[in-house]
GUKOLBA-312766 format. One record per residue (C-alpha): residue number from 1; residue in three letters; x, y negated, z. Coordinates in steps of 0.001 Angstrom, whole numbers, plus 524288, in hexadecimal, padded with zeros to 5 digits. Layout:
# GUKOLBA-312766
<seq=NUM | type=ALA | xx=X | yy=Y | zz=Z>
...
END
This chain:
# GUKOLBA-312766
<seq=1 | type=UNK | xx=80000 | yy=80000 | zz=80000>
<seq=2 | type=UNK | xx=80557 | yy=7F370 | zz=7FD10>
<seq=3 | type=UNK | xx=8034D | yy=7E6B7 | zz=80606>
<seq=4 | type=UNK | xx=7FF99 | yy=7D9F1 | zz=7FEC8>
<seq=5 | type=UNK | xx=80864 | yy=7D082 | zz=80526>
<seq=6 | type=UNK | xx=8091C | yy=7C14A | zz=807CF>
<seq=7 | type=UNK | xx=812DB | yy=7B985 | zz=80343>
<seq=8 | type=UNK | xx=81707 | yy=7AD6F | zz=8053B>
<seq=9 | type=UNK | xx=82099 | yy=7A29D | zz=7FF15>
<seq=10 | type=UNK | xx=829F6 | yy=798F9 | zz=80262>
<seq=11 | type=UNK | xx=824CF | yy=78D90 | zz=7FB1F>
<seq=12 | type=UNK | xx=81882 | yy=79684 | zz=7FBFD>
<seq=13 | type=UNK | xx=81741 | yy=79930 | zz=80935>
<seq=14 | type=UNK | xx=80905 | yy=7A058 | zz=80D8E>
<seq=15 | type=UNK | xx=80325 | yy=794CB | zz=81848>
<seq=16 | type=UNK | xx=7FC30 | yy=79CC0 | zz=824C8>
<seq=17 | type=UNK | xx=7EEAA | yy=797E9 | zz=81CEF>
<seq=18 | type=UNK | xx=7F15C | yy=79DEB | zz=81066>
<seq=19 | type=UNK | xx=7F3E2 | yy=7ADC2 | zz=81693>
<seq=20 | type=UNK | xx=7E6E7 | yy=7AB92 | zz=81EA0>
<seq=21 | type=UNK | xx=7DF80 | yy=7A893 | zz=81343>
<seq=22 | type=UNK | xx=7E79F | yy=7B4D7 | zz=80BDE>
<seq=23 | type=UNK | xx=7E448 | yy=7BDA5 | zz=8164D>
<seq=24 | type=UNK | xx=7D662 | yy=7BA3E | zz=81828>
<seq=25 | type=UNK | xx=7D55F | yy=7BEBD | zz=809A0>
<seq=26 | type=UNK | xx=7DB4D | yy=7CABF | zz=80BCC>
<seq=27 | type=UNK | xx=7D40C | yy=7CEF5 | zz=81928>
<seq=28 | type=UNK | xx=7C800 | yy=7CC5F | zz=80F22>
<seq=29 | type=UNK | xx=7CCDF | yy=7D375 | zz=80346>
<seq=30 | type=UNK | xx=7CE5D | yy=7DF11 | zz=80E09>
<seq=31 | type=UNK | xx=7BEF2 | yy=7DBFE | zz=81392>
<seq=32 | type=UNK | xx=7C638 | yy=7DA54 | zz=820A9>
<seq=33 | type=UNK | xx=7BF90 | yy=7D12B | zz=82C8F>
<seq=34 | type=UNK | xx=7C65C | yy=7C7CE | zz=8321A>
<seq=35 | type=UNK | xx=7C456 | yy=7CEC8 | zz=83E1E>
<seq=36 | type=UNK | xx=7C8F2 | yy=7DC39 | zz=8386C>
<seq=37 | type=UNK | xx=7D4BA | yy=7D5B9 | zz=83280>
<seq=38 | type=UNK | xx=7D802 | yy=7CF59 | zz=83FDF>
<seq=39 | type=UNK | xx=7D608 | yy=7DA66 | zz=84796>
<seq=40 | type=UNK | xx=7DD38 | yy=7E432 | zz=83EC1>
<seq=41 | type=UNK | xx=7E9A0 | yy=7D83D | zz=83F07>
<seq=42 | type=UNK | xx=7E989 | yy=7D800 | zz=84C79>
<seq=43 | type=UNK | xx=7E7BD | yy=7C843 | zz=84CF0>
<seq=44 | type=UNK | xx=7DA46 | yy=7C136 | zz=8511A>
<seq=45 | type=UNK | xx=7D240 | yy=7BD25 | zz=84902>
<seq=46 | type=UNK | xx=7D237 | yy=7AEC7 | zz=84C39>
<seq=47 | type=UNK | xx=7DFC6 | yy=7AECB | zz=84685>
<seq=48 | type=UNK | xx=7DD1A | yy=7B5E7 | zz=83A8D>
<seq=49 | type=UNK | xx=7D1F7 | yy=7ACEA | zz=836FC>
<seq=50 | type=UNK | xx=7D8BF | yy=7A14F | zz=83B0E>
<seq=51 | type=UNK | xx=7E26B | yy=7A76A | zz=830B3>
<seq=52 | type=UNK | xx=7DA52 | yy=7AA2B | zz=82782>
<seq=53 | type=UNK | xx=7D3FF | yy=79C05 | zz=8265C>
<seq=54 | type=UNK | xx=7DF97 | yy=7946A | zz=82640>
<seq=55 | type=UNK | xx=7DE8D | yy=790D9 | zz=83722>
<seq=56 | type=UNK | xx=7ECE9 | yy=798CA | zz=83A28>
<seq=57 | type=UNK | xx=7F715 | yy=790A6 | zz=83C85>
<seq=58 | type=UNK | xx=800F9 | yy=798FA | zz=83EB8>
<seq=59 | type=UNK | xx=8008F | yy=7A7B5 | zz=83FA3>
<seq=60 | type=UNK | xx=80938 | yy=7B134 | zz=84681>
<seq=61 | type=UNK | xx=8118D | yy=7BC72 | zz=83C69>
<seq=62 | type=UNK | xx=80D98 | yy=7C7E2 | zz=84246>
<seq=63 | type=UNK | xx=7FD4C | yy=7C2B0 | zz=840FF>
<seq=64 | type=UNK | xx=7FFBC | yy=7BF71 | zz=832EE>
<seq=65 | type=UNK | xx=805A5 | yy=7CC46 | zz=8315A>
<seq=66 | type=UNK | xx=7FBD5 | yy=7D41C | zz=838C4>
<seq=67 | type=UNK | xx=7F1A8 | yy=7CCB5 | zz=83056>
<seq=68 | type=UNK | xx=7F856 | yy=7D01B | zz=82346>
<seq=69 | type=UNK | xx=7FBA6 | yy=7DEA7 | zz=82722>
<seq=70 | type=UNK | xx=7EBEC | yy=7E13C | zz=82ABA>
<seq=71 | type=UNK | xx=7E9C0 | yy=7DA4D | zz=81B94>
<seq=72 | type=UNK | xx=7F34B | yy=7E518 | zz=81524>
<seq=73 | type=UNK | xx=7FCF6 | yy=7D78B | zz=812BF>
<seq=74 | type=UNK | xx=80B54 | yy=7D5EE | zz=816EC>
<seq=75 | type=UNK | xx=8146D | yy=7C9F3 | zz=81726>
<seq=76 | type=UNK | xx=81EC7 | yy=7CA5A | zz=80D21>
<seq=77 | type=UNK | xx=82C14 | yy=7C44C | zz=8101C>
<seq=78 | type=UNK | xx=833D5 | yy=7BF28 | zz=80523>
<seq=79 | type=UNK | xx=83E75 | yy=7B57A | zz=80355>
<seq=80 | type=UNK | xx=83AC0 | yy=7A6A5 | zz=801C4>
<seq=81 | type=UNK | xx=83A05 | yy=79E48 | zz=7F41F>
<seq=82 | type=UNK | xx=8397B | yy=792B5 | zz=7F2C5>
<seq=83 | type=UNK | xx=82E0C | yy=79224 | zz=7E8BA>
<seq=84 | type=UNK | xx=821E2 | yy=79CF1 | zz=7E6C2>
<seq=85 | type=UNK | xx=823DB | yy=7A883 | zz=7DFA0>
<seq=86 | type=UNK | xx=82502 | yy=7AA42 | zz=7D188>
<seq=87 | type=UNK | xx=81A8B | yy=7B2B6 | zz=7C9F5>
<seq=88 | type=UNK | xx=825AF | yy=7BBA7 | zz=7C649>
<seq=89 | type=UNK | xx=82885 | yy=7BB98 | zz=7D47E>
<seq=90 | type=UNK | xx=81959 | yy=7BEE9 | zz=7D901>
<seq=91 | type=UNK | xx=81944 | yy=7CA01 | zz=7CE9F>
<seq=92 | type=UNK | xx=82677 | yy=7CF21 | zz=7D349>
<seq=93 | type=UNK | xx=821B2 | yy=7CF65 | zz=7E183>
<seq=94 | type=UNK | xx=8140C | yy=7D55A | zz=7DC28>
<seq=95 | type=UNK | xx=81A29 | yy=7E0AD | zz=7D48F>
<seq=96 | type=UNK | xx=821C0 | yy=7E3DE | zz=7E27F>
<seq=97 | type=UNK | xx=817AB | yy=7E44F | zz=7EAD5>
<seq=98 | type=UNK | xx=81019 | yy=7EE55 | zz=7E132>
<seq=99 | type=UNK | xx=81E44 | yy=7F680 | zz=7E215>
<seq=100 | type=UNK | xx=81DD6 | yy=8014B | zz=7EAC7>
<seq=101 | type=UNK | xx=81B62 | yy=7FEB6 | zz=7FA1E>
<seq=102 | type=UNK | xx=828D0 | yy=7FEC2 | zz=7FF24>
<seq=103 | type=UNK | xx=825F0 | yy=7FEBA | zz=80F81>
<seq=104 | type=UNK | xx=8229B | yy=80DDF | zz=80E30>
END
């Protein structure tokens, strides 16, 4: 199984706003509550909403992973640029995440 997985740029960097509003879409994509999803991330769900309508100001890692592993999504570490990713770039890093799952 293969994770989707959030990435983020320098020059492009993901605001706190931006990955609630992603996640809300993909807790609805998978017909999950916010309750469920909440429960099942082990956070309350006064900070997930709050998240997930743009009222987090700040948001611990291990909550934003928690949140991300319960939605099947990772973080993805990668070095820094100084400008957003070329389509080449995009395709290159699409054509290695359909490659073979290498964690197993």
């Amino acid at each position: 199984m293969h994770l989707a997985v959030i990435t983020s740029y320098i020059g492009f960097m993901l605001p706190l706003f931006s990955l609630g509003e992603q996640i809300a879409i993909k807790r609805k994509e998978l017909g999950l509550t916010k309750p469920t999803l909440a429960k099942k991330a082990r956070v309350g769900l006064s900070t997930l909403d709050a998240l997930e309508n743009g009222r987090m100001g700040e948001l611990g890692y291990s909550k934003i992973t928690n949140i991300l592993a319960a939605l099947g999504l990772e973080l993805k570490l990668q070095q820094a640029s100084a400008s957003r990713p070329t389509l080449e770039e995009l395709m290159e890093e699409a054509r290695d995440d359909d490659g073979p799952d290498r964690r197993r």
